[in-house]
N, C-alpha and C positions, 0 to 999 in steps of 0.2 A: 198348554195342550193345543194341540193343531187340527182341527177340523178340516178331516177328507171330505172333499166333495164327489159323489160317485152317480154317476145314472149307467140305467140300465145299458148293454150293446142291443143295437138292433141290426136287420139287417143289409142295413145300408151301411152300418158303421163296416159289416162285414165286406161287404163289394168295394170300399172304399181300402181298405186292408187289402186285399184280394187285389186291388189294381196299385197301390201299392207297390207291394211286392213282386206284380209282375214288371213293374219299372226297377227294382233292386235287382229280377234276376236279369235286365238286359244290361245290368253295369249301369243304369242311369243316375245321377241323383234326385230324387223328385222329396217334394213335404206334403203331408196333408194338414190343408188348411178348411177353416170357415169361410166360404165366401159370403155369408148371408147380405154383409151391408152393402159391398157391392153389385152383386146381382139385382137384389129386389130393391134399395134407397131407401126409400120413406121406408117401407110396409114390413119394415125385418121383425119388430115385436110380434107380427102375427105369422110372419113364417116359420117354418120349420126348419130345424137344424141342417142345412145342404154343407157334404163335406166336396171337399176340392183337391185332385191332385195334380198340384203344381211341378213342370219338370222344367227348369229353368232354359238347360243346356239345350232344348228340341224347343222352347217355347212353347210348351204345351200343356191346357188346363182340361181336366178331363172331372165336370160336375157330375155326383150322382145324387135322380131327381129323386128325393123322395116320394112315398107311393100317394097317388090321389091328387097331384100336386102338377097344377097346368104348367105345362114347357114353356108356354107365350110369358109367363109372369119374367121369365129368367132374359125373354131376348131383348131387351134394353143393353144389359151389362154384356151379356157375350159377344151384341153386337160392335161393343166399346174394348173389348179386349181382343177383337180379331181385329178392329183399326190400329192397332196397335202391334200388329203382327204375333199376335199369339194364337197358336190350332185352339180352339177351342170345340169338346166333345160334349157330349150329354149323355151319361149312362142310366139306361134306363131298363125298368122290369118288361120282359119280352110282354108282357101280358097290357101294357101301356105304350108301345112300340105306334101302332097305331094311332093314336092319337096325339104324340110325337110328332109323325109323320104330316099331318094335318095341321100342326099349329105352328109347326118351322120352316114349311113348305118352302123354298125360295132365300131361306137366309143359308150361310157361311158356315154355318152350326152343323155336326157329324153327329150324327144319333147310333148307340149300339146298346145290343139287348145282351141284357145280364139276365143269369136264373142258377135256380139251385137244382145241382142234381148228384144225389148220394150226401146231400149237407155241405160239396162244395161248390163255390161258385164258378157259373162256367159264363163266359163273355161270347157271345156272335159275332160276325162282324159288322163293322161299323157301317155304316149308310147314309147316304146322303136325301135327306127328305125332301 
């Protein structure tokens, strides 16, 4: 007998989904991954689940931050994957936009606000903090 492992969707799983699919409808191919180990290093058992969508063909990773969850934790790794020549974005809840703003100030990092409206998710655009 096989033991499903299941947790809850939240919704960041759903923005993650949701940007996704808007890379399926431009023709792209992209995957959504974990990046936990690379972004945060040491401190991943205390982070929070961050999903990643990787779009190889454009080099481009596009993290969303989960909610309460400092931007600064992440710019180590994104700093190491834009040396690398990858666009690296940060999607984040409009209502956390702000303080985004503030803690990226001056790096290579794209910040854009994500939110719910009618239960589905609408993206802003992007911005440079």
């Amino acid at each position: 007998m096989a033991l499903a492992l299941t947790r809850e969707l939240t919704d960041i799983d759903e923005v993650a989904e949701a940007c996704l699919d808007a890379y399926r409808w431009a023709g792209e191919v992209a995957d959504l991954m974990s990046w936990n180990r690379l972004f945060l290093g040491e401190s991943i058992s205390e982070a929070p689940i961050t999903p990643a969508i990787v779009a190889r063909s454009t080099r481009t990773i596009e993290c969303v931050l989960p909610h309460h969850t400092a931007p600064a934790d992440y710019l180590p790794g994104f700093k190491r994957m834009a040396s690398e020549d990858w666009t690296v974005r940060l999607l984040v809840h409009s209502s956390e936009m702000g303080l985004a703003h503030a803690q990226l100030r001056g790096s290579a990092i794209t910040i854009q606000p994500w939110w719910f409206d009618g239960g589905v998710v609408q993206f802003g655009r992007p911005e440079i903090p």
